[in-house]
ZAMARGU-4260 file (C-alpha; in steps of 0.2 Angstrom, whole numbers, plus 5000, padded with zeros to 4 digits):
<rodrens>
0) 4940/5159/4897 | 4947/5147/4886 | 4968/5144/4885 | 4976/5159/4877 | 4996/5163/4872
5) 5006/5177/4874 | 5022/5186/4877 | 5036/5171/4871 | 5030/5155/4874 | 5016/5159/4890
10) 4999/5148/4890 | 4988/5153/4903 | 4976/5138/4905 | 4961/5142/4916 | 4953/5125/4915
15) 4969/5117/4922 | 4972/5132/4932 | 4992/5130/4926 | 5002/5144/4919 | 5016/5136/4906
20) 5031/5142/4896 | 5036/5132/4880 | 5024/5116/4887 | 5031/5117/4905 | 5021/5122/4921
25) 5026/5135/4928 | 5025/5137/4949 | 5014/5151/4954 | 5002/5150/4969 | 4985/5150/4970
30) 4983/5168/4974 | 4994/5175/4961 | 4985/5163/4947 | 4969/5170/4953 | 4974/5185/4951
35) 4981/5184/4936 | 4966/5177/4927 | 4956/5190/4933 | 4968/5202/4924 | 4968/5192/4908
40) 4949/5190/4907 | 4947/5207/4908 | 4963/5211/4899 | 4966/5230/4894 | 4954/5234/4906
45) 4958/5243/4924 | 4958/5229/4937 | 4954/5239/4954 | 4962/5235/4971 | 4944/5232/4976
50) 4939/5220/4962 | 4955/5211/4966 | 4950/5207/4985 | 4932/5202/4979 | 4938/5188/4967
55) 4950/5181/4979 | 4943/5184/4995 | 4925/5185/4994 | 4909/5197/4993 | 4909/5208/5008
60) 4928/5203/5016 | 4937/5220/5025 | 4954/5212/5028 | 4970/5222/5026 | 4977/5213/5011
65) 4987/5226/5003 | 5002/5216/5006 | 4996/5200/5001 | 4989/5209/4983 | 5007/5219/4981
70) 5016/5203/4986 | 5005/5191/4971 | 5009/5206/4960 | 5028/5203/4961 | 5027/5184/4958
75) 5017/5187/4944 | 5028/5198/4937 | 5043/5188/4943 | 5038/5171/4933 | 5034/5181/4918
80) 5051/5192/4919 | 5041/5207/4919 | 5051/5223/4924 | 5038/5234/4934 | 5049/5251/4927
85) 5044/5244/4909 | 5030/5233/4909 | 5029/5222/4894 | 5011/5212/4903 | 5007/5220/4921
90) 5005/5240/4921 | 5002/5248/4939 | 4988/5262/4938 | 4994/5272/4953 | 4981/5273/4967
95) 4970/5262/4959 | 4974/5244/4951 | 4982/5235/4938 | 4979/5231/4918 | 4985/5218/4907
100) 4993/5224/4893 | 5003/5212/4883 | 4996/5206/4865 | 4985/5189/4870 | 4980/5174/4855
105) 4971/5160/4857 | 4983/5144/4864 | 4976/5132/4851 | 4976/5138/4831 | 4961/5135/4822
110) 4961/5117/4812 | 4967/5118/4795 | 4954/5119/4779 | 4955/5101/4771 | 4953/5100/4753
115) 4937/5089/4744 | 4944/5073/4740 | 4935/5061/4728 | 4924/5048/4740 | 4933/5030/4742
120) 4924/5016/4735 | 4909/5005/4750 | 4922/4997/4762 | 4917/4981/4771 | 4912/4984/4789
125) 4927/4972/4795 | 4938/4984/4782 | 4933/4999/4788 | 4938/4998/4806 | 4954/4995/4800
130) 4955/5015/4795 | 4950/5020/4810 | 4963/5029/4820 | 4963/5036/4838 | 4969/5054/4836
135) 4984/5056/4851 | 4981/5067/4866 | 4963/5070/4858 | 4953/5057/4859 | 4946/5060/4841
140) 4940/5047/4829 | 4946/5054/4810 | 4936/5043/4796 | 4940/5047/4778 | 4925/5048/4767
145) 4911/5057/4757 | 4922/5071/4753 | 4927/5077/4768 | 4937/5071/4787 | 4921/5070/4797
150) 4926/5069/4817 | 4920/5062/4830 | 4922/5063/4850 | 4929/5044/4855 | 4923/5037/4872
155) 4936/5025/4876 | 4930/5018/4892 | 4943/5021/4906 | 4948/5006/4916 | 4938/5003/4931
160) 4946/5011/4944 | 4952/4999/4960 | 4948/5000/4977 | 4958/5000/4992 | 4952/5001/5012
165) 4963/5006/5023 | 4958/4999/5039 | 4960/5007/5057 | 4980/5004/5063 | 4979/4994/5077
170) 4985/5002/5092 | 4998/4989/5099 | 5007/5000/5114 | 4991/4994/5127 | 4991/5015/5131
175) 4972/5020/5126 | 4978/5036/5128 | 4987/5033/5111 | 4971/5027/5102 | 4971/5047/5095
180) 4990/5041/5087 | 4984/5026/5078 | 4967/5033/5072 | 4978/5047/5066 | 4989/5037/5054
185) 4976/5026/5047 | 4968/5043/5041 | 4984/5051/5036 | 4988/5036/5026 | 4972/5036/5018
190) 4973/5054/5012 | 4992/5050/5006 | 4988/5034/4997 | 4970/5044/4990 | 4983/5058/4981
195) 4995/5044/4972 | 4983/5038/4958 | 4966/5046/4960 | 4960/5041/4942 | 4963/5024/4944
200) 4965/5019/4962 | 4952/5023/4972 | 4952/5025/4991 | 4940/5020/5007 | 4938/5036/5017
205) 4939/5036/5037 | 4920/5036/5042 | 4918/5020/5034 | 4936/5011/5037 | 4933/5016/5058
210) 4915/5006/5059 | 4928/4992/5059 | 4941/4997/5072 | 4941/4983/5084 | 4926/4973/5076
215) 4937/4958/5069 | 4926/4957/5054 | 4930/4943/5040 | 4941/4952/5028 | 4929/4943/5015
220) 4914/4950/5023 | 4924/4970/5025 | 4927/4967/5009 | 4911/4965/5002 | 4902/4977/5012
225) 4917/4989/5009 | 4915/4986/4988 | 4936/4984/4988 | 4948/4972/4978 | 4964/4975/4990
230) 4963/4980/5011 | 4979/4987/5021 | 4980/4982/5037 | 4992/4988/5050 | 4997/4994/5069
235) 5008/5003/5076 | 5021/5004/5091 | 5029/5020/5098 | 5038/5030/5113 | 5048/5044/5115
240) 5062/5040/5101 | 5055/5024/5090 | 5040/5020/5081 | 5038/5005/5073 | 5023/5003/5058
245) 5019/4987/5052 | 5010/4985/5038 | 5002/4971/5024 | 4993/4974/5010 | 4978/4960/5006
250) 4968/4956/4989 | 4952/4952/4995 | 4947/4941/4982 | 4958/4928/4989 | 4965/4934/5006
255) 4982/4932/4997 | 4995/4944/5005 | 5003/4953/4993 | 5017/4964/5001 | 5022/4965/5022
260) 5034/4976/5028 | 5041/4982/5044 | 5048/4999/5049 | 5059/5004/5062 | 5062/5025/5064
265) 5061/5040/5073 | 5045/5048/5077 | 5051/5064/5066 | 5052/5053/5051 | 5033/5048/5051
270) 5028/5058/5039 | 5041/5053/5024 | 5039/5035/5031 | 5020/5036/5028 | 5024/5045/5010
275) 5035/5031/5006 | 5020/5017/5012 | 5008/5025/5002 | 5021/5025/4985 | 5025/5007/4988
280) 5005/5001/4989 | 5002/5010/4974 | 5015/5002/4966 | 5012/4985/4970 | 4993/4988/4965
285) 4999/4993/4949 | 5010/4977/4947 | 4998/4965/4953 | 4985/4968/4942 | 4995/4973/4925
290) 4996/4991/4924 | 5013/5000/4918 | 5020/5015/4926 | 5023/5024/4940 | 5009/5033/4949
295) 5012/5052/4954 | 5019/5057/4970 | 5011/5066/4980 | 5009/5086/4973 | 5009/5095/4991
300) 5021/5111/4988 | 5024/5112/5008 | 5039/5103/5017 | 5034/5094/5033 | 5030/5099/5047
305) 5035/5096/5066 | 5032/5080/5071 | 5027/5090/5089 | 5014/5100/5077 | 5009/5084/5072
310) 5006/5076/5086 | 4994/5091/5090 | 4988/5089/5075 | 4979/5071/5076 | 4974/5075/5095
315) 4962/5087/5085 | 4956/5076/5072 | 4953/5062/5086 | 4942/5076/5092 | 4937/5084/5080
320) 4930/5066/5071 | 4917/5066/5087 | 4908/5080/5079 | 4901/5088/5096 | 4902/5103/5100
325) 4911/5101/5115 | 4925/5089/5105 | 4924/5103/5092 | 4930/5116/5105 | 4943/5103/5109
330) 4950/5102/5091 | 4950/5121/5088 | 4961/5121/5103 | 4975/5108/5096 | 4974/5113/5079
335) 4978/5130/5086 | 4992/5126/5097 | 4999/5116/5079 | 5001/5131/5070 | 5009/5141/5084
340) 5020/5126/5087 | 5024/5124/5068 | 5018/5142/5059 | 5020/5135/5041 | 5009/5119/5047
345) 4993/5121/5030 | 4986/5106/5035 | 4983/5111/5053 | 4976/5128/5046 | 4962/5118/5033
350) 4957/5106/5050 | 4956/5123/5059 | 4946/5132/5047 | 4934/5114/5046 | 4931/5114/5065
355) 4927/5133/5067 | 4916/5129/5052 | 4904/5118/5058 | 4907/5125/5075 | 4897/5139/5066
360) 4882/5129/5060 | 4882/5116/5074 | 4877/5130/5087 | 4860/5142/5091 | 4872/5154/5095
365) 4875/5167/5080 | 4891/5160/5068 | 4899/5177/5061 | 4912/5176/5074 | 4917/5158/5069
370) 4917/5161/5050 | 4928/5173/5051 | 4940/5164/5063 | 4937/5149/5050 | 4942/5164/5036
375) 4957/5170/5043 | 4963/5150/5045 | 4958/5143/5027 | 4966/5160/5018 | 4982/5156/5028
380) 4983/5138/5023 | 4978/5140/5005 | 4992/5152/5004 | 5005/5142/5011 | 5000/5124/5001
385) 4988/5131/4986 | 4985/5114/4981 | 4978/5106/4998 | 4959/5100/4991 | 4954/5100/5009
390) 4959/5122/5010 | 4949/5121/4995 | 4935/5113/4999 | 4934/5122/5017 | 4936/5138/5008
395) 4922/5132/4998 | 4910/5129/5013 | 4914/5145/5022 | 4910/5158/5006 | 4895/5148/5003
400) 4887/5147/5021 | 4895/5163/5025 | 4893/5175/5009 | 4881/5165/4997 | 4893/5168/4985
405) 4886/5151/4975 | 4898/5154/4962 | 4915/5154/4970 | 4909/5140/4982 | 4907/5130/4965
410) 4923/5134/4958 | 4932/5128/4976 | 4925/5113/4975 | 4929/5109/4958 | 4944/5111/4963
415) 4947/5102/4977 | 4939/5088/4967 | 4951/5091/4953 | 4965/5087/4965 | 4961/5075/4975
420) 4943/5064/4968 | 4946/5054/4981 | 4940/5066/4994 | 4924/5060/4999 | 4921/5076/5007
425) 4922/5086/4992 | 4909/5076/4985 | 4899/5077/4999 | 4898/5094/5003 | 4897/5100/4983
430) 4881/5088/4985 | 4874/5099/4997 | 4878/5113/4989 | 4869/5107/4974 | 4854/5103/4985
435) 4854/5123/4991 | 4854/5130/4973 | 4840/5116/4966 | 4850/5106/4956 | 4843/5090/4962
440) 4849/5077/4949 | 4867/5083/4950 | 4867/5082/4967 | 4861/5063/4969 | 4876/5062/4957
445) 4888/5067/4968 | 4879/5062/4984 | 4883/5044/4975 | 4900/5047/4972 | 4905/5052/4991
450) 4893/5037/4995 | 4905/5026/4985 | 4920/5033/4992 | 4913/5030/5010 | 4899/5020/5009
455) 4895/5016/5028 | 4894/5036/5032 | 4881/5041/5040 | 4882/5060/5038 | 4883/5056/5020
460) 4865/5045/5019 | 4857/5058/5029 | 4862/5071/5019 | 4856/5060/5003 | 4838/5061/5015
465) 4839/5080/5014 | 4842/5080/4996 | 4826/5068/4995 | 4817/5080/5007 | 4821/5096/4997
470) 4818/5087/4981 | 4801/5085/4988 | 4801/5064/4987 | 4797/5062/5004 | 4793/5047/5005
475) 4811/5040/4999 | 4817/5054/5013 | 4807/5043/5026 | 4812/5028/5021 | 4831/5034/5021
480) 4829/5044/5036 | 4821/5027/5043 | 4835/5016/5038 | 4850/5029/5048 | 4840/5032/5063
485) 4838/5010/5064 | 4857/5011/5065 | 4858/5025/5075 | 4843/5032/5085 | 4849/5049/5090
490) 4859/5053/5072 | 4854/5071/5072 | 4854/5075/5054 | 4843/5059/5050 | 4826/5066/5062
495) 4824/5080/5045 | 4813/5067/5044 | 4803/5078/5055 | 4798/5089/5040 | 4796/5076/5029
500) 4784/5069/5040 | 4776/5088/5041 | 4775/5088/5022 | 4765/5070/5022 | 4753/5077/5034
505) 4761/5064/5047 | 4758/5075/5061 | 4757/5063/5074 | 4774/5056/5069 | 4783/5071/5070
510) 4776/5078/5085 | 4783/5062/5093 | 4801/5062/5083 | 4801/5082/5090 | 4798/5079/5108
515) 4808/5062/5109 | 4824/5075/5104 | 4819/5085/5118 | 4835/5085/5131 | 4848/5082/5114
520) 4840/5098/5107 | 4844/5117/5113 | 4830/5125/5120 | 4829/5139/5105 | 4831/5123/5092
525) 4816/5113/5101 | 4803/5127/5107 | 4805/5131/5086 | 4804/5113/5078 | 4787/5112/5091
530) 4780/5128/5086 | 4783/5124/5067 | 4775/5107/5070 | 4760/5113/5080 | 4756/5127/5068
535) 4759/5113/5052 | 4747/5103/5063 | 4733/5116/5064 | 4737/5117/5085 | 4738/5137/5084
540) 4737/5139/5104 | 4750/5125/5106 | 4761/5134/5092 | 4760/5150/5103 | 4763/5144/5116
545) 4779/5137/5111 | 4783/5152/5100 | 4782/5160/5119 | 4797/5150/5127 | 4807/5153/5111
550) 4803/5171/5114 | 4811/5169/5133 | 4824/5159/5126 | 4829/5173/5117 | 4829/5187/5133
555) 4843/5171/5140 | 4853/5167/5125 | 4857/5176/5109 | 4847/5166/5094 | 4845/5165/5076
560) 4832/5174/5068 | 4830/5158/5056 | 4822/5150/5073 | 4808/5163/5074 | 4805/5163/5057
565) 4803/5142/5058 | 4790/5148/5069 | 4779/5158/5062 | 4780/5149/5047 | 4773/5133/5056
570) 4758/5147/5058 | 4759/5153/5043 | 4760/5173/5046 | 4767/5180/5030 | 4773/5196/5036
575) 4781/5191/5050 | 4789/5175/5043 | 4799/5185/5028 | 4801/5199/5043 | 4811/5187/5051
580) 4820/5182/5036 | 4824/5197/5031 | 4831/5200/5049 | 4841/5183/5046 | 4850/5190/5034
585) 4852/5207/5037 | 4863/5198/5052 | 4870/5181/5046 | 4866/5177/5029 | 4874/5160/5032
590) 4856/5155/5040 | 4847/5158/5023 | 4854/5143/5015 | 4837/5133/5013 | 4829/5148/5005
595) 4826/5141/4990 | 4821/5123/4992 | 4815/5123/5009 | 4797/5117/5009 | 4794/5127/5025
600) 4793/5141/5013 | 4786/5139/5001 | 4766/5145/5007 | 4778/5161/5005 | 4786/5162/4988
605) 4774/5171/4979 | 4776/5186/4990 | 4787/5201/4981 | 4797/5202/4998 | 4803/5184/4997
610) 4808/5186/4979 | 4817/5199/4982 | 4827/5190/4997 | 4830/5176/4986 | 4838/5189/4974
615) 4849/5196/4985 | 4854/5178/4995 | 4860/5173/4975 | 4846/5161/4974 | 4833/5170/4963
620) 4836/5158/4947
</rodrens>
């Protein structure tokens, strides 16, 4: 829907997702917006209660929002000074929904007709450019001649945007115990220095920063590896009532120190301290290589929280950065006991959401139960701070592994990429959810992007692997897998290169890659990689054999479908293999994500019942 006007001086801009009166934004959070975009796209038409709850919620979602609709409906009406006895926009259909009523135009006016003019006489090339102007706000290049303006889209070249690592606080109280405090900070400090000037200044995220924690690495050689102009270092000091930061900013190209400061505070004022760090590197950036103004301050629309939520708060992302499941427990746990502590705590609801998340895919065990945990805790977060991009970005992952509802995943993670680009996990995950729907050039695109803002991640190459796998290049897959599991032999995502092996006819290789996993691998997990490999293999008996223990697994353990269907596919049984797809998800449609581009299935794709699945999982096109 492009920009439209309305009432005296309303522009509703759905691109920017900003509603504005006489050029000023108005304040409206994220549910209401939604909400009232969906009324003004489908403007003098009934809006149902039920339709409402789909667009904002998700496909499928039975949650008692009533409230929360009736409560979006008053803001809305609020900002727009819109009396609900004598709507002039927002009429109430009794029982049954809401239409949009008002008188709507579109926010731009159409360009004016320019009159013929005679043609000017040949200008000199060195002349001509001198009647070229830059058009303001537009970007437009207007040339007089042969009768008429003719336009032009200009591509002025944005400034190369600089980097900045931010490398791991050293921990100076000698307590290992606080290692969760310090590691905390450096992450905090990258996300608040990542929202100042995302355009220009571009920000290291934690994956690849924390390979350096306690390595003692050249700052030259960081530098280098790291692709940055300017490094922060810093550590930190604290006990019951002071903290002390220190902290100096480095330009790598000559180790010059360009600022150093030292604070002295109370635990409590952490936060506004690291706000006011984050401000003062930006500015001194700016300064030291030429460029006017001020960057933004941060745009989170939530105060504070607790500094005793807080401190819960990086216990769980100490945990929750071990990626386990056993630390994941542990982070569910703190960033639980931070939103009881401090109720109006977003961040710690996002970080929740995240954790119960991939809780949910990290396990055999079946994940409804955890997405809708995840759910309830990225719907509370997004409602206190709609512009958190990491709510947006987790909201994004839990409607796309737990509804295959492709199209609002997208829209999430636009948007959390809209608000923050230097969220590398934005990138990343969008990447992945490009992969799922096909779209393999875009998703190398942005696989590259999050590989840019954390280029030593090794969750982010591996998924770069999968993209390779998926896009049936398998021997770049190998060689990517190769180069991850060199660095770390038991990276779990990186032995994909399992099936890539498969698809080569390597079976040799991935028989061994299988059975070398054996005790990191659940027994459901293994007994269906062995089947699949067996069956790929031609070994039928040693495929059901296998299939056999996952079968017993089973009468111990609940277990996906997705693991039996593996199986029979690695014997290639038709019927039982779309069976057990179909089973999947008739269950827990979250397991279906591979549908469309997993090569395990593709001896089945011709088959009606498969296309149909695909239809249903939002993956038939």
């Amino acid at each position: 829907m492009d920009p439209v006007r309305f009432g005296e001086g309303f522009e509703l801009d759905p691109g920017a997702f900003v509603l504005r009166r006489s050029g000023e934004a108005l304040k409206l959070e994220r549910i209401p917006m939604e909400i009232l975009l969906l009324l003004m796209e489908r403007r003098g038409q009934l809006v149902t209660r039920e339709q409402i709850v789909e667009r904002v919620w998700g496909k499928g979602v039975h949650l008692d929002v009533d409230n929360s609709i009736n409560g979006a409906i008053r803001k809305i009406r609020q900002v727009l000074h819109d009396n609900p006895e004598h709507p002039r926009f927002i009429r109430t259909i009794t029982g049954r929904g809401y239409r949009f009523t008002g008188a709507v135009a579109p926010a731009r006016p159409p360009a004016p007709v320019v009159a013929e003019v005679p043609a000017p006489p040949p200008v000199p090339p060195a002349r001509l450019r001198s009647r070229v102007w830059i058009a303001s706000g537009v970007g437009l290049l207007v040339v007089v001649g042969a009768g008429a303006f003719v336009m032009t889209r200009a591509r002025a070249v944005p400034p190369p945007r600089v980097m900045v690592a931010v490398l791991p606080f050293d921990n100076l109280t000698g307590d290992a115990k606080q290692e969760y405090f310090s590691d905390g900070l450096t992450e905090e400090m990258i996300t608040r220095l990542g929202e100042r000037d995302p355009q220009y200044l571009g920000v290291i995220a934690r994956g690849s920063v924390m390979h350096y924690k306690a390595a003692h690495a050249p700052l030259e050689q960081v530098a280098r590896e790291l692709g940055v102009q300017y490094l922060l270092e810093g550590g930190v000091q604290r006990d019951a009532d002071e903290l002390r930061i220190t902290a100096q900013l480095i330009r790598a190209r000559d180790q010059t120190q360009v600022w150093s400061r030292q604070y002295d505070r109370r635990p409590a004022d952490l936060l506004a301290l690291q706000d006011e760090i984050a401000q003062t590197i930006a500015n001194e950036i700016q300064s030291s290589v030429g460029r006017h103004g001020s960057p933004a301050p941060s745009d989170s629309s939530t105060a504070a929280p607790a500094f005793a939520a807080y401190d819960l708060f990086l216990r769980g992302e100490y945990a929750f950065n071990k990626r386990t499941v056993p630390d994941l427990d542990t982070a569910t746990r703190y960033f639980l006991a931070a939103v009881v502590k401090d109720p109006s705590y977003a961040r710690a609801y996002a970080a929740l959401a995240d954790a119960y998340s991939l809780l949910a895919g990290y396990s055999a065990v079946p994940p409804a139960a955890r997405y809708t945990k995840a759910r309830a805790a990225v719907l509370r977060a997004l409602e206190l701070d709609p512009l958190m991009p990491e709510a947006h970005t987790a909201f994004a992952l839990i409607v796309q592994n737990s509804d295959l509802d492709w199209q609002t995943a997208e829209r999430e993670f636009q948007r959390a990429i809209q608000l923050n680009p230097n969220y590398a996990t934005a990138h990343h995950w969008y990447a992945e959810h490009l992969m799922w729907r096909g779209r393999f050039d875009e998703a190398l695109r942005e696989s590259e992007r999050a590989r840019q803002l954390d280029p030593l991640s090794l969750i982010i190459a591996a998924d770069n692997g999968a993209i390779l796998l998926y896009a049936r290049q398998y021997d770049r897959a190998i060689a990517k897998c190769k180069s991850i599991l060199e660095l770390d032999p038991e990276f779990p995502r990186a032995h994909l290169i399992e099936r890539a092996y498969v698809e080569k006819g390597m079976f040799a290789e991935a028989l061994a890659d299988v059975q070398q996993r054996r005790t990191a691998l659940s027994a459901p997990v293994y007994w269906s990689e062995l089947a699949y490999v067996y069956g790929r293999a031609g070994r039928a008996a040693d495929a059901r054999a296998a299939l056999r223990e996952l079968q017993r697994s089973a009468r111990q353990e609940p277990v996906q479908a997705l693991f039996f269907a593996g199986a029979y596919a690695g014997l290639r049984d038709t019927g039982q293999t779309i069976a057990w797809l179909e089973r999947a998800y008739a269950e827990h449609p979250s397991e279906l994500t591979t549908l469309k581009v997993g090569p395990e299935w593709d001896f089945a794709r011709g088959q009606p019942r498969f296309k149909r699945l695909l239809e249903r999982a939002g993956l038939g096109n």
